[in-house]
C-alpha positions as CSV (number, residue, x, y, z in Angstrom):
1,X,126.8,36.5,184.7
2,X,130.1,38.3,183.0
3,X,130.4,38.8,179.2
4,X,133.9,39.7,178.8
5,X,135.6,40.7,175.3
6,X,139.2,39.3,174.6
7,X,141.9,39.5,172.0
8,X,141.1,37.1,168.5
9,X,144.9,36.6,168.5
10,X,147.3,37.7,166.0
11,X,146.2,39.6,162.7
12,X,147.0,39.0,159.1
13,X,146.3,42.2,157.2
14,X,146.7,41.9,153.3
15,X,146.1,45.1,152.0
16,X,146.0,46.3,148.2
17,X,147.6,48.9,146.1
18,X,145.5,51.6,145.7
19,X,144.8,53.0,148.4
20,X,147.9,51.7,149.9
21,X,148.0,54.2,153.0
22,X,144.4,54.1,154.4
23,X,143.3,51.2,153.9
24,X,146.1,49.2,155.9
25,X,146.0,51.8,158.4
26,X,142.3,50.8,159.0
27,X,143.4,47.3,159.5
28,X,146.0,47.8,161.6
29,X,144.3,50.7,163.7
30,X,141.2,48.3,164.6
31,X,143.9,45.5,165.5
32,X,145.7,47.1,167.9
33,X,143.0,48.8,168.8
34,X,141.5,45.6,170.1
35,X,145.0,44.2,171.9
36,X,146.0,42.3,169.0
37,X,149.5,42.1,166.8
38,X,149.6,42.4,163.1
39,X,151.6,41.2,160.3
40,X,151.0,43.6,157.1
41,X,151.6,41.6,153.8
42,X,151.7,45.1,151.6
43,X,150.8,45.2,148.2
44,X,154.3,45.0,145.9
45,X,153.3,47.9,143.7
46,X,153.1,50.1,146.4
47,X,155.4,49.3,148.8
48,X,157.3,52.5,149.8
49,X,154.3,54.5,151.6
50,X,153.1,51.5,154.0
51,X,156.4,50.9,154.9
52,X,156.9,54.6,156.1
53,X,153.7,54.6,158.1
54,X,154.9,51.0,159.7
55,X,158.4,52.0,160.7
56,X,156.4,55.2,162.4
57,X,154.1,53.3,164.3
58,X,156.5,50.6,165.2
59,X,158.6,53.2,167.0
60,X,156.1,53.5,169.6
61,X,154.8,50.2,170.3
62,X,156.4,46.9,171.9
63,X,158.6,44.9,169.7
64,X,157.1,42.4,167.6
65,X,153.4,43.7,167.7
66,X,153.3,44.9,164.1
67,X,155.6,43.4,161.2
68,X,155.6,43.7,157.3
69,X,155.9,41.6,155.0
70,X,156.7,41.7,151.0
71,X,157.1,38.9,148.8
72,X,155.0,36.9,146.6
73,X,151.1,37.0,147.4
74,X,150.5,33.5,147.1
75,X,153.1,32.2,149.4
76,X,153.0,34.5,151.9
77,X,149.3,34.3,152.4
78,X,149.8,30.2,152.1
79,X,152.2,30.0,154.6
80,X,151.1,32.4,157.4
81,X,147.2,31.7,156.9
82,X,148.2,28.1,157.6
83,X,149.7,28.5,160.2
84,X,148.0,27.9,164.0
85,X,149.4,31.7,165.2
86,X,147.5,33.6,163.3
87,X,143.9,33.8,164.1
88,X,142.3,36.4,161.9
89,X,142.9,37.2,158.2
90,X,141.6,41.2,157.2
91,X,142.0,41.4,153.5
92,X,140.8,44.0,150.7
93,X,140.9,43.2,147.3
94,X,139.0,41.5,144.5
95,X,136.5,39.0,144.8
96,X,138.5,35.9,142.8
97,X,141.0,36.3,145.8
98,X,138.5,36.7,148.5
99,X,136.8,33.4,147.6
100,X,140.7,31.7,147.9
101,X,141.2,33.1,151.2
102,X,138.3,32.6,152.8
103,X,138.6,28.4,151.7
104,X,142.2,28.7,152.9
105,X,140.6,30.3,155.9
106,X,138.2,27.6,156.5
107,X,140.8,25.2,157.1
108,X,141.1,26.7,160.8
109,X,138.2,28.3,161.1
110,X,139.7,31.4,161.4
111,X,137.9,35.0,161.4
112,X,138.0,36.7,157.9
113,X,137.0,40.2,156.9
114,X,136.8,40.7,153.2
115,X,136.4,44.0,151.7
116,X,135.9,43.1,148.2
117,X,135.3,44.4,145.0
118,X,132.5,46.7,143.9
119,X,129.9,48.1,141.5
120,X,128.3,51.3,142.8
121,X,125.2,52.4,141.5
122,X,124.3,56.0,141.1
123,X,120.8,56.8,141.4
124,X,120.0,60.3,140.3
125,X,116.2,61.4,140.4
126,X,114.6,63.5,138.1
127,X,114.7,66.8,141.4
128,X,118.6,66.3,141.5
129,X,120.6,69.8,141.8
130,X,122.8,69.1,138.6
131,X,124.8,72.3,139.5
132,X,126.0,70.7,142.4
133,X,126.5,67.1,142.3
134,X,127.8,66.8,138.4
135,X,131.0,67.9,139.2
136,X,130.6,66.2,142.8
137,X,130.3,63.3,140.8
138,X,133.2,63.1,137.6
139,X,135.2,64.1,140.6
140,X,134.9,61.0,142.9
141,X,134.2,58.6,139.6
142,X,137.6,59.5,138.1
143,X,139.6,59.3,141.2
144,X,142.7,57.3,141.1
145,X,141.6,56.9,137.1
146,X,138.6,55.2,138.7
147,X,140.5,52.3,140.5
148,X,138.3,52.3,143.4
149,X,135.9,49.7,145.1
150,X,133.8,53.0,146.2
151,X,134.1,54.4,142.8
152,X,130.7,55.8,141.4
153,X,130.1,53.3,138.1
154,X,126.8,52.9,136.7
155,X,124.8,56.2,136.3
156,X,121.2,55.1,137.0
157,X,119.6,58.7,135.8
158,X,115.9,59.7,135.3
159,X,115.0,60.2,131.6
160,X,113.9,63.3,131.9
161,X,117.2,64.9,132.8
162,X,119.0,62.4,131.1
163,X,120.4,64.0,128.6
164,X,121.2,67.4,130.4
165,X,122.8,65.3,132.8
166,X,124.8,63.3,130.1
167,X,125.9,66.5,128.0
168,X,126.9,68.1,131.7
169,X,128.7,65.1,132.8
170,X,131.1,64.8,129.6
171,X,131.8,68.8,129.5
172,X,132.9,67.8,133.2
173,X,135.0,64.8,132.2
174,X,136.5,66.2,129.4
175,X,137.8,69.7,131.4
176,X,139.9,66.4,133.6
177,X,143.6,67.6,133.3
178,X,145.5,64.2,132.8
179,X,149.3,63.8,133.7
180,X,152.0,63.0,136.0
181,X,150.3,62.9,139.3
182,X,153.3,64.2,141.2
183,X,152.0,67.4,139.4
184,X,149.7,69.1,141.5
185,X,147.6,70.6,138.5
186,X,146.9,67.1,137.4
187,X,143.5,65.6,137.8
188,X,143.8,62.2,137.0
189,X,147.1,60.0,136.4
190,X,147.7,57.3,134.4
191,X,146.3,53.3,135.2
192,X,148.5,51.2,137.2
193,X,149.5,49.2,134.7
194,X,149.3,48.1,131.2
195,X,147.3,45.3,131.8
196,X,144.8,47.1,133.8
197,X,144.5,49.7,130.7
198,X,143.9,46.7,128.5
199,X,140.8,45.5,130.3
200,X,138.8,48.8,129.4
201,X,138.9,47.7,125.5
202,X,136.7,45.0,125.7
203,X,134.0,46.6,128.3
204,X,133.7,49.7,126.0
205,X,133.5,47.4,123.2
206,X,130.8,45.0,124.1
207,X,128.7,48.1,125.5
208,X,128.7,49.7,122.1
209,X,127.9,46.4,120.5
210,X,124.8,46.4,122.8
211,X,123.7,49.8,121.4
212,X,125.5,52.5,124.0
213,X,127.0,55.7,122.5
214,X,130.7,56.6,123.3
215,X,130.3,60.3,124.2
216,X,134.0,61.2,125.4
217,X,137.3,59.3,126.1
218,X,139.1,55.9,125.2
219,X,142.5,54.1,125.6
220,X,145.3,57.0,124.6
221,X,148.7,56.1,123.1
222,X,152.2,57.3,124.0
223,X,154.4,56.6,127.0
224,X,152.3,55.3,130.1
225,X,149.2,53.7,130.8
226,X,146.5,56.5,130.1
227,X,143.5,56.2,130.0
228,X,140.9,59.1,128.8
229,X,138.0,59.6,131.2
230,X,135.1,57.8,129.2
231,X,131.1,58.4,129.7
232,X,129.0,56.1,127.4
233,X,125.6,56.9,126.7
234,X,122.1,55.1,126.6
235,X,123.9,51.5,128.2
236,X,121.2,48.7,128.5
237,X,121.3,46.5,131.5
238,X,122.7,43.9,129.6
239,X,126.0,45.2,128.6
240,X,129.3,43.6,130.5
241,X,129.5,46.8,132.3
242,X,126.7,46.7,133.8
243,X,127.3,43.5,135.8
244,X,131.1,43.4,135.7
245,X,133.3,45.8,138.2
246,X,135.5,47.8,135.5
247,X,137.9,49.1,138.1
248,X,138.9,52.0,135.7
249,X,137.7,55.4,134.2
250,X,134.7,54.6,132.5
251,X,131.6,55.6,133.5
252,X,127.9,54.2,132.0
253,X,125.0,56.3,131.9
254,X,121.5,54.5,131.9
255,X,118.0,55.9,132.2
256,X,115.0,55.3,133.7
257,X,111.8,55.9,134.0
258,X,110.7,54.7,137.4
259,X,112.5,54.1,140.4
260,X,111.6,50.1,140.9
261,X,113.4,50.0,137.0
262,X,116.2,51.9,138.8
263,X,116.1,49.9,142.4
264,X,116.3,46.5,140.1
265,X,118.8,47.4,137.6
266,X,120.8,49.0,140.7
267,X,120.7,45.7,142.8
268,X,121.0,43.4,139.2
269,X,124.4,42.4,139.6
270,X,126.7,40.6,142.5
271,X,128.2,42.9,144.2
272,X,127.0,45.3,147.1
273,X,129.9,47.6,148.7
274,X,128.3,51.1,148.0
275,X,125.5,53.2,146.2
276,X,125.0,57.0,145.8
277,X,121.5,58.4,145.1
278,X,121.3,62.5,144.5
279,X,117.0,63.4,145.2
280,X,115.5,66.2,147.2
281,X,112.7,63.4,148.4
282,X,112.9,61.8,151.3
283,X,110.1,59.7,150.2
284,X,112.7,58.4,147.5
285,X,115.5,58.6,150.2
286,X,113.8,56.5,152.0
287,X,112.5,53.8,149.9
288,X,116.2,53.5,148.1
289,X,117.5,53.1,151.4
290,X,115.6,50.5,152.5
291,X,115.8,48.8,149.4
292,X,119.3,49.2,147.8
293,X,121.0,46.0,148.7
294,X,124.6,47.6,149.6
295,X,126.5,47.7,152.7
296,X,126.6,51.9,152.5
297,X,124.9,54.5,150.6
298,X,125.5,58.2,150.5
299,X,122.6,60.3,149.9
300,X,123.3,63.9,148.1
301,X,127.3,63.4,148.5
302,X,130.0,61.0,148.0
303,X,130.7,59.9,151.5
304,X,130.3,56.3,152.1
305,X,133.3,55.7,154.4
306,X,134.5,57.8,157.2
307,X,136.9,56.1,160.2
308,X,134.0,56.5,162.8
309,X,131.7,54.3,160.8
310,X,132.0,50.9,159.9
311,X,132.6,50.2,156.1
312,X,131.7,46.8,154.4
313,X,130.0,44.7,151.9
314,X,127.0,42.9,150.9
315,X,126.5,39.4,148.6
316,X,129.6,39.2,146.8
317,X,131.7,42.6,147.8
318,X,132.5,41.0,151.4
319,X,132.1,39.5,154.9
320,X,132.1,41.7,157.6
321,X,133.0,45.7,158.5
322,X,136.5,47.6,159.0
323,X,135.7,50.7,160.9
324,X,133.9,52.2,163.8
325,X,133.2,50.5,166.7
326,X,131.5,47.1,164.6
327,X,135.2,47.2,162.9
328,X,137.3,47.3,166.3
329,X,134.7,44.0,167.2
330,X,135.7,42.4,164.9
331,X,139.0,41.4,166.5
332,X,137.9,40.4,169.6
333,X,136.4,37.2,171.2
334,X,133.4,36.8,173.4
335,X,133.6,35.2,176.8
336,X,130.4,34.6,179.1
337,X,131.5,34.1,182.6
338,X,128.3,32.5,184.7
339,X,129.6,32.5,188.3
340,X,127.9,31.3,191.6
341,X,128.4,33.2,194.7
């Protein structure tokens, strides 16, 4: 008996705009990694950077094996998802369009990878090195203006470093220098566009109608689509925020008094992508690990995705892993061979 691994057949990678660079070349890489072309449908607000890396790669590979596309989202992935060539569909992006695809998908019963959206809870016991991981932490939170899947969004911290750790954490995200992110002494830039800004409004207000506390931050005025880095304090579980992905510089601080209230308030919402916790334990390490329901967690750091390991989803934040060796698998197709001699 022979178990031999083939090709899935061409690859249709639709990739977003945030992280316009990496996260198409993680598609692509485990593609033709595994013997298989790509077509790239890159996002239209960012089209100038994946287009540089594809005319690089294509200059070394055979003609035809990767291709871009732009145009509008809804044709494009229409048209080529329907069609019999392509055999896999790898797409990141928000959950809405991930349900869409993966019908569309169903049609042929093609392979899908979904990276969707995410939620991240942020576990910080009541032993946490506040020194240390408070900056760690407004750092990765208000990255891209917080327009990340990975981005660290509800603050899950014990009550009795609550509030040092909410006075520390605003001090942090006020010092943010915001401005033109060609600068290289700016922080944080502005959203991507107005109606992204726009959404914050009515997450900050619902949360303060449920009885948080703004400590720092709100929509800003003038030219371009700034948003201040915003921490609200003392936000109950059963704010929007809490269960909605706000894809944007706000950041909700909740506390707690045991870690089961933490574990359930942390797994009390759809979406499972990533999760941080920040504990000397390894008793507490351990039980959050084992009981966080998230695809990846990083413990005492913000790593949750590195090219060697695979990266994906739980529940609603996805099907599948880009990445590592489980990512590069997912491109190929299993063969048994049972032969008689």
């Amino acid at each position: 008996m022979e178990v031999r691994k083939y090709p899935v057949g061409p690859v249709l990678a639709l990739s977003p705009w945030n992280y316009p660079v990496i996260l198409t070349a993680r598609k692509i890489g485990g593609a033709l990694a595994a013997g298989c072309s790509v077509i790239v449908k890159a996002a239209e607000e960012t089209p100038a950077a994946v287009a540089a890396m594809v005319d690089g790669l294509q200059a070394e590979l055979p003609p035809g094996v990767l291709q871009l596309v732009y145009g509008n989202p809804v044709e494009i992935s229409e048209t080529l998802i329907a069609s019999p060539v392509i055999r896999k569909v790898s797409f990141t992006g928000s959950v809405g369009v991930g349900r869409t695809l993966a019908r569309q998908c169903a049609e042929g019963f093609k392979r899908t990878t979904m990276e969707l959206g995410g939620h991240a809870p942020v576990i910080v016991w009541a032993d946490a090195d506040l020194d240390r991981f408070v900056p760690m932490l407004v750092g990765h939170k208000f990255r891209n203006a917080g327009q990340a899947c990975l981005a660290p969004t509800r603050f899950l911290v014990h009550k009795s470093i609550e509030r040092e750790f909410c006075d520390r954490f605003v001090t942090e995200a006020q010092a943010l220098k915001l401005g033109n992110g060609m600068n290289p002494a700016v922080q944080m830039g502005p959203m991507v566009n107005a109606r992204r800004k726009a959404a914050m409004a009515p997450l900050v207000a619902d949360a303060l109608a449920h009885g948080a506390e703004m400590a720092c931050g709100g929509a800003m005025g003038g030219l371009g689509h700034f948003h201040a880095p915003t921490v609200l304090r003392n936000v109950p579980p059963t704010a929007r925020i809490m269960s909605e992905e706000p894809f944007g510089p706000l950041a909700p601080i909740t506390g707690f008094n045991t870690l089961e209230e933490a574990l359930v308030i942390a797994n009390h919402n759809p979406y499972g992508l990533a999760a941080y916790l920040f504990t000397d334990s390894r008793r507490i390490a351990n039980v959050v690990t084992e009981q966080l329901e998230v695809g990846a967690i990083a413990i005492n750091n913000v790593m949750v995705s590195t090219p060697e390991a695979p990266f994906g989803g739980l529940k609603d934040s996805g099907i599948g892993s880009e990445s590592g060796m489980e990512g590069m698998a997912s491109f190929l197709e299993t063969r048994t061979v049972h032969a008689a001699h």
